[in-house]
KOLZA-6823 format. One record per residue (C-alpha): x, y, z; residue number from 0; residue in three letters. Coordinates in nm, 2 decimals. Each point is the difference from the previous one (the first is absolute). Last residue first. Layout:
<atoms>
+--------+--------+--------+-----+-----+
!     px !     py !     pz !   i !  aa !
+--------+--------+--------+-----+-----+
!      X !      Y !      Z ! NUM ! ALA !
...
+--------+--------+--------+-----+-----+
</atoms>
This chain:
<atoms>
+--------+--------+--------+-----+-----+
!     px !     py !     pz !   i !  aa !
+--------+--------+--------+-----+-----+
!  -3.11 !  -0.91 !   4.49 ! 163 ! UNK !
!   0.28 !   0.16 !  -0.13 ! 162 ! UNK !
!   0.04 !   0.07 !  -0.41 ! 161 ! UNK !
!   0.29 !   0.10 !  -0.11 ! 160 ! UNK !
!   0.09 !   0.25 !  -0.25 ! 159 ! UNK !
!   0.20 !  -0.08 !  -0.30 ! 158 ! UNK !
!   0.22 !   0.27 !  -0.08 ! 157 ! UNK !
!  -0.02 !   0.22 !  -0.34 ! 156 ! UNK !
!   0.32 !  -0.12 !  -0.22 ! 155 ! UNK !
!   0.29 !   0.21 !  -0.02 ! 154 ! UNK !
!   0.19 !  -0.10 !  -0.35 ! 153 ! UNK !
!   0.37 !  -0.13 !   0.10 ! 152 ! UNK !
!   0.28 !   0.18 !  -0.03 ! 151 ! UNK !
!   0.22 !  -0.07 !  -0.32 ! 150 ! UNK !
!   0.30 !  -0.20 !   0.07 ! 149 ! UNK !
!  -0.16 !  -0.33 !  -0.06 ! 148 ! UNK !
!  -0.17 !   0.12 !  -0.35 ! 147 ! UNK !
!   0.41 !   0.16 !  -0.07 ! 146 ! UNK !
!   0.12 !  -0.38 !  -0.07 ! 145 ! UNK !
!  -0.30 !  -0.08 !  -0.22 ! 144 ! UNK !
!   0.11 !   0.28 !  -0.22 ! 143 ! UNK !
!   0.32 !  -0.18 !  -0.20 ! 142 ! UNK !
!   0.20 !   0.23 !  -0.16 ! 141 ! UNK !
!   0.11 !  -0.10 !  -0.36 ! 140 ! UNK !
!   0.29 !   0.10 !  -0.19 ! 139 ! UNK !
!  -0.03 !   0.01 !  -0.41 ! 138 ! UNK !
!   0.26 !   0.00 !  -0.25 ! 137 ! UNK !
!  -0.05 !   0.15 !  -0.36 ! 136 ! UNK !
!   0.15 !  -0.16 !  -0.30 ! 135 ! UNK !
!   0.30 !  -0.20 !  -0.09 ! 134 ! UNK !
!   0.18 !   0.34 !  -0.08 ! 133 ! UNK !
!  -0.01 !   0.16 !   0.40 ! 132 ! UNK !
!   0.16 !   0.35 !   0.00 ! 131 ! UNK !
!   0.22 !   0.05 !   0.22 ! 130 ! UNK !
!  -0.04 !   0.23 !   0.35 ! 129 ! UNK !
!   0.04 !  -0.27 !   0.25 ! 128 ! UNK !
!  -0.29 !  -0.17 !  -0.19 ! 127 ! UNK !
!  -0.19 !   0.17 !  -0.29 ! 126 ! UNK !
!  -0.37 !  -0.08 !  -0.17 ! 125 ! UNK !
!  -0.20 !   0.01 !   0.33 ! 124 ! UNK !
!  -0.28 !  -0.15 !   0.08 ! 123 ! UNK !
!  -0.09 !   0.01 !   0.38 ! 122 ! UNK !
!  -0.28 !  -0.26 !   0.06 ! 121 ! UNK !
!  -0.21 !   0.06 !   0.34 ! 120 ! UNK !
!  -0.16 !  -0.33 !   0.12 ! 119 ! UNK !
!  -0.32 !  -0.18 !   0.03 ! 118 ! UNK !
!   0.00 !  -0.41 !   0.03 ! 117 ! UNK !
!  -0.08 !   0.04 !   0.40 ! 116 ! UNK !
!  -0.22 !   0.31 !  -0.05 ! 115 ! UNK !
!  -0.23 !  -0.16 !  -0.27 ! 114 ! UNK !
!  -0.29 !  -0.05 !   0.25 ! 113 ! UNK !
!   0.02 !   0.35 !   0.08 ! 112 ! UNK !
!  -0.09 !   0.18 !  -0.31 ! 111 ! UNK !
!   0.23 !   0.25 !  -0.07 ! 110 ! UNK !
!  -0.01 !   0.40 !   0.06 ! 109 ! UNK !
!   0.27 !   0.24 !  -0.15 ! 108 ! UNK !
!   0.20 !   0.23 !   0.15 ! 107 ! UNK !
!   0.31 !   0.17 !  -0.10 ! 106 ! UNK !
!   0.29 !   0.20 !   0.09 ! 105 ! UNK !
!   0.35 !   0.23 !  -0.10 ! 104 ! UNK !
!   0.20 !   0.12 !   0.24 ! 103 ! UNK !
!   0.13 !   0.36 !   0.04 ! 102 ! UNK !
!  -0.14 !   0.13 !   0.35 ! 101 ! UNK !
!  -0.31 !   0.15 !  -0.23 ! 100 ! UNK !
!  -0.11 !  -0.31 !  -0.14 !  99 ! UNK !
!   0.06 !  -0.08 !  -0.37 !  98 ! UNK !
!  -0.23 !  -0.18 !  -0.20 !  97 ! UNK !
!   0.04 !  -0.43 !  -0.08 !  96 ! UNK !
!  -0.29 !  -0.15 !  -0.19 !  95 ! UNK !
!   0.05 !  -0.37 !   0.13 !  94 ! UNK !
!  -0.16 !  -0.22 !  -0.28 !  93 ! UNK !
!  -0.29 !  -0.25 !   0.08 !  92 ! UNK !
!   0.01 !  -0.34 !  -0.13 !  91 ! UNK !
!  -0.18 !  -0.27 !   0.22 !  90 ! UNK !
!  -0.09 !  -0.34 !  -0.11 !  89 ! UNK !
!   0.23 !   0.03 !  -0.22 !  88 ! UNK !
!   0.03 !  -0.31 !  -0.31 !  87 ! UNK !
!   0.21 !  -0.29 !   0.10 !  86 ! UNK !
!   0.11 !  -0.23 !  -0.30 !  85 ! UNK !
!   0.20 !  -0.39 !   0.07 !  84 ! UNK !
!  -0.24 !  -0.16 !  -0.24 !  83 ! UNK !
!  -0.18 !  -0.17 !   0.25 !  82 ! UNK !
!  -0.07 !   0.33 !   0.13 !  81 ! UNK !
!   0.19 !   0.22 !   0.29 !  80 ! UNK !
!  -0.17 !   0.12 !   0.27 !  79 ! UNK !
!  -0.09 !   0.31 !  -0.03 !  78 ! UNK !
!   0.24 !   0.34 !  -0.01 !  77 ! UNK !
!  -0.02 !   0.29 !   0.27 !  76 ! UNK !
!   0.13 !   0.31 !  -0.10 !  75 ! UNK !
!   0.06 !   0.39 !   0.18 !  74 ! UNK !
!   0.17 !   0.15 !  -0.32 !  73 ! UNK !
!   0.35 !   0.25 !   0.05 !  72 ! UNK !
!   0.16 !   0.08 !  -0.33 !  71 ! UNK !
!   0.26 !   0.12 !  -0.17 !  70 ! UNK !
!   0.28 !   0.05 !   0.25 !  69 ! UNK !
!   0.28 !   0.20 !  -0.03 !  68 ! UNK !
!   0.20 !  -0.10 !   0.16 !  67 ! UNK !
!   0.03 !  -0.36 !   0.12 !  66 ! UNK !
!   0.27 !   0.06 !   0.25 !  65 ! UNK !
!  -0.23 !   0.19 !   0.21 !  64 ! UNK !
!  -0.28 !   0.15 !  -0.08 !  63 ! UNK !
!  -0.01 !   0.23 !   0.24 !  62 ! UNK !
!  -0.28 !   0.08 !   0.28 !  61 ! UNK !
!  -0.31 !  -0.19 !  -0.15 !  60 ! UNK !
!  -0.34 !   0.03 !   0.18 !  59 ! UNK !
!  -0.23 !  -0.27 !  -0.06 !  58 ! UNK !
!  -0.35 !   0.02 !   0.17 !  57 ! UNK !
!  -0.26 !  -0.38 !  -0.04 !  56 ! UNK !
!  -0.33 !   0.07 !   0.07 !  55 ! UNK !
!  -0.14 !  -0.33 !   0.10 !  54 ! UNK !
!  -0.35 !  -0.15 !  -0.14 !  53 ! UNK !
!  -0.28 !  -0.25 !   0.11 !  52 ! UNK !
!  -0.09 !   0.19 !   0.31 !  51 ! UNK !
!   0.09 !   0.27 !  -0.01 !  50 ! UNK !
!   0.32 !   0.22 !  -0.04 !  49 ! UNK !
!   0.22 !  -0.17 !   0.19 !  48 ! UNK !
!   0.37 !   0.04 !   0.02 !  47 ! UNK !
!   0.29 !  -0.06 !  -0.19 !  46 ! UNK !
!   0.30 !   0.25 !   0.05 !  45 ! UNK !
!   0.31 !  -0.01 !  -0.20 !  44 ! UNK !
!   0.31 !   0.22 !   0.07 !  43 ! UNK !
!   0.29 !   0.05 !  -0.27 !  42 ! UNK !
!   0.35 !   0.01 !  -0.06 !  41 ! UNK !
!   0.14 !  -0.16 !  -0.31 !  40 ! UNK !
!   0.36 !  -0.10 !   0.05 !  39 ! UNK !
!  -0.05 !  -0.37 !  -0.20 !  38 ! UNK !
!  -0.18 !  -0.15 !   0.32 !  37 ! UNK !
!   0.30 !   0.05 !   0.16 !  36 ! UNK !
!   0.10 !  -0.33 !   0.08 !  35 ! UNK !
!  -0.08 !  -0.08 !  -0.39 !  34 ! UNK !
!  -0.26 !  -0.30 !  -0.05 !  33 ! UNK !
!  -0.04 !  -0.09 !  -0.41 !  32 ! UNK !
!  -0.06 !   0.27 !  -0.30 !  31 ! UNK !
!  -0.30 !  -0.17 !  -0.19 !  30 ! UNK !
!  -0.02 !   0.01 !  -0.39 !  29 ! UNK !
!  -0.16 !   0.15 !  -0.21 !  28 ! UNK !
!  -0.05 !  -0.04 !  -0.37 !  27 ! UNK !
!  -0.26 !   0.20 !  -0.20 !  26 ! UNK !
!  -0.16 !  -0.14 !  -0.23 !  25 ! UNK !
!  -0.03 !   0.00 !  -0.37 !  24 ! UNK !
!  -0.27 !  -0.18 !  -0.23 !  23 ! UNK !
!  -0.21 !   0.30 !  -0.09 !  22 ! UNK !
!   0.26 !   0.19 !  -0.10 !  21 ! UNK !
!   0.04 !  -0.14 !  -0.36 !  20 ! UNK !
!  -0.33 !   0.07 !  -0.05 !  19 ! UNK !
!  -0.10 !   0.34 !   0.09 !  18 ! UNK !
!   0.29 !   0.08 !  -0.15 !  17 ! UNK !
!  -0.17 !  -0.18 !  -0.36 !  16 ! UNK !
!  -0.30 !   0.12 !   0.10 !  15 ! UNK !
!   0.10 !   0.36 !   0.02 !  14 ! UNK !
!   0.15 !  -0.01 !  -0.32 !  13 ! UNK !
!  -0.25 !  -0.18 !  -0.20 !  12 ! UNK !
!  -0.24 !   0.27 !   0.10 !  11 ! UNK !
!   0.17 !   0.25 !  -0.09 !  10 ! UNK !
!   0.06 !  -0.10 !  -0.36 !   9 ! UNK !
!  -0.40 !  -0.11 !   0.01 !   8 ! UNK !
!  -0.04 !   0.38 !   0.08 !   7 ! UNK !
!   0.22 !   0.15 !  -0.24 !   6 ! UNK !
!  -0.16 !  -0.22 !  -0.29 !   5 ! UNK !
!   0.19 !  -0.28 !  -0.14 !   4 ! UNK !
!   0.08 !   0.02 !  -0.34 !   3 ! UNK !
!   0.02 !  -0.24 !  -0.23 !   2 ! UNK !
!   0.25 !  -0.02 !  -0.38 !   1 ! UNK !
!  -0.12 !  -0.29 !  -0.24 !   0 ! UNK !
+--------+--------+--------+-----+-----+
</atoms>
C-alpha cells in the first residue's frame, strides 16, 4: 500500500524537523582576557543620573580597535549565580549605535541603579586582530561602576538652617 502525505503535512514535517535539530545549539563565547590597550577600541563612557532609581548610561565608540568589526555592544548585568552554577540578566539592554556628526558612533540607554556595580558594556565580536574567530564568538567586557565615580555628582537642594 502506496501513502501520500499531503503538501502541507510535507511542510510541516520539514520545518519541525529544523526546528528541531536547532533547538539544542548554542552559541559559544568565550572571554578575551586584559590587553594594555584595552584591545584598540576607543571610546568614552559617561554614567550619570537620571533619577532617582535609574542612570542613563551614553557610549560613544571612536574605532573598534583590534576587534573589528564588532557585532555587538549590550549594557548587561547577570544575577547571582544558582546552585546549579546558572545566572540569568538582571539587565540586558543592547547599545543601538548611530552615527554623530564628528564621525563617532553612540548610544544611550538607561539602567536601573542598583545593578550598576554588576553592569557592564559587552563588545561581541566574531574576529580578533582581523581573523576570524572558529571556536565561537569572543566577548570583552567594560566594567561601568568605574565611570559612576567619575560622573559628577547629582546637585541636591541645600539644607537650610534653622537659627534660634
Amino acid at each position: 500500500m502506496h501513502s501520500r502525505l499531503s503538501r502541507v503535512t510535507s511542510g510541516v514535517l520539514a520545518f519541525a524537523a529544523v526546528a528541531l535539530t536547532a533547538a539544542p545549539s548554542w552559541a559559544v563565547y568565550y572571554a578575551l582576557g586584559p590587553s594594555k590597550d584595552e584591545w584598540g577600541l576607543k571610546y568614552e563612557v559617561e554614567v550619570s543620573a537620571a533619577d532617582r532609581d535609574m542612570l542613563n548610561v551614553a557610549f560613544t565608540l571612536a574605532d573598534e580597535g583590534r576587534l573589528k568589526p564588532v557585532h555587538s555592544f549590550t549594557v548587561v548585568a547577570f544575577s547571582k549565580p544558582t546552585r546549579e552554577g546558572s545566572r540569568t540578566y538582571d539587565v540586558k539592554a543592547p547599545l543601538e549605535l548611530k552615527t554623530t556628526a564628528d564621525g563617532k558612533r553612540a548610544a544611550q540607554v538607561r539602567i536601573p541603579k542598583k545593578f550598576i556595580d554588576q553592569a557592564m558594556i559587552r563588545v561581541l565580536t566574531l574576529s580578533v586582530d582581523g581573523r576570524r574567530q572558529t571556536a565561537g564568538a569572543a566577548y570583552y567586557d567594560i566594567p561601568l561602576a568605574k565611570f559612576l565615580n567619575a560622573a559628577p555628582a547629582v546637585a541636591t537642594p541645600p539644607t537650610q538652617k534653622i537659627i534660634k
